[in-house]
N, C-alpha and C positions, 0 to 999 in steps of 0.2 A: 141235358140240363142247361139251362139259359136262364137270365135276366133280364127282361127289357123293360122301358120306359114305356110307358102309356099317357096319352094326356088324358087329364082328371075330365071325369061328366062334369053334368051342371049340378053346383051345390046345391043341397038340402039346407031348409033351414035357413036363420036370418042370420047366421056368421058367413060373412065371405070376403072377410080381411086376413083370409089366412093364404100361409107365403108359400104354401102347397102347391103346383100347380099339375102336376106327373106324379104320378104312383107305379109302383115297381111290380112285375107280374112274376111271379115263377114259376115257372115248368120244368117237368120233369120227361123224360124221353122214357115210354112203357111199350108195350107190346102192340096197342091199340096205335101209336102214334105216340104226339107230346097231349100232355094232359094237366093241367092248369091248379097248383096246387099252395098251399098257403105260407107264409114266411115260415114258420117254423116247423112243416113237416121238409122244406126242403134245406134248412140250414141241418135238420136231424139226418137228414139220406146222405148229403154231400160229403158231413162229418167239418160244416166250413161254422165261422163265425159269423153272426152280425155285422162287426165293424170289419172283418175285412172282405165282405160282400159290400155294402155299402162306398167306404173307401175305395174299390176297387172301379166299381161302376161310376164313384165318382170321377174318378182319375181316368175312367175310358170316357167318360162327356167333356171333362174341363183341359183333358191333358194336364202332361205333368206339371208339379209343385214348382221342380226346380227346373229352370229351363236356363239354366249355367251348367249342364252336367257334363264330367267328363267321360272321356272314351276310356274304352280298356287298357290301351298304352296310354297314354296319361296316369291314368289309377296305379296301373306296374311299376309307371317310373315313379308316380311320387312315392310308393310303397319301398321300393326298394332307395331310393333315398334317406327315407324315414329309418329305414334299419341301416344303411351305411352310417346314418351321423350319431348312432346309439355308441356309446361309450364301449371299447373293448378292450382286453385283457389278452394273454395268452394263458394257455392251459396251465391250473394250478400243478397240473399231476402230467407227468411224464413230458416234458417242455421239449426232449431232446427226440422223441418218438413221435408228434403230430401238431398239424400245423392249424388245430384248430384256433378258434378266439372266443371267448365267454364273455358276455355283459359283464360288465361292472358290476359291482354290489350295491349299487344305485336303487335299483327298484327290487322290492320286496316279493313281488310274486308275478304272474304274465297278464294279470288284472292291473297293476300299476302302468305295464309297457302300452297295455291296451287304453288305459284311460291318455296316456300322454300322447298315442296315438290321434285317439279323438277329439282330442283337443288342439294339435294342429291341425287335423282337417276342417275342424269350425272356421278356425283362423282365414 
């Protein structure tokens, strides 16, 4: 299965102010070979969506969005920093038998910890 860009024929018709210039081909890999077939029988076989066929091929022509990305150590470290400076307790129950630490009673559920997550990484 593939995607490719084709550049467009020559326009029909008295419209050709349009911002079109490539259209998308897709095939499917059969028995015969690859075999040429139409936007929605191949998003129905793949089981993919529209937008992220679309976005995806756009992001393999333009490269990436964010071209400030970091590495995976980077990501580790700021992750694990992000949960070192979260507020912690030691265990309400049995203080003398383990050495765990429990969040604060700050945030109300792991959707709180997660939005305050994401919101320093906007930062």
């Amino acid at each position: 299965m593939s995607v490719d860009d084709q550049a467009e024929k020559e326009r029909k018709g008295a419209s050709t102010d349009c911002k079109r210039n490539n259209t998308l081909v897709f095939t499917l890999k059969g028995a015969g070979g690859r075999m040429r077939v139409c936007k929605e029988i191949f998003l129905k076989t793949t089981g993919l969506t529209k937008w992220w066929v679309l976005n995806t091929f756009k992001e393999k022509e333009e490269g990436p969005k964010n071209t400030e990305q970091r590495t995976d150590s980077d990501a580790k470290k700021f992750v694990k920093e992000f949960l070192d400076r979260l507020p912690k307790m030691p265990s309400p129950y049995c203080r003398k038998d383990t050495q765990k630490l429990y969040l604060e009673p700050l945030f109300q559920s792991r959707a709180d910890v997660y939005r305050e997550y994401t919101r320093l990484c906007d930062v």
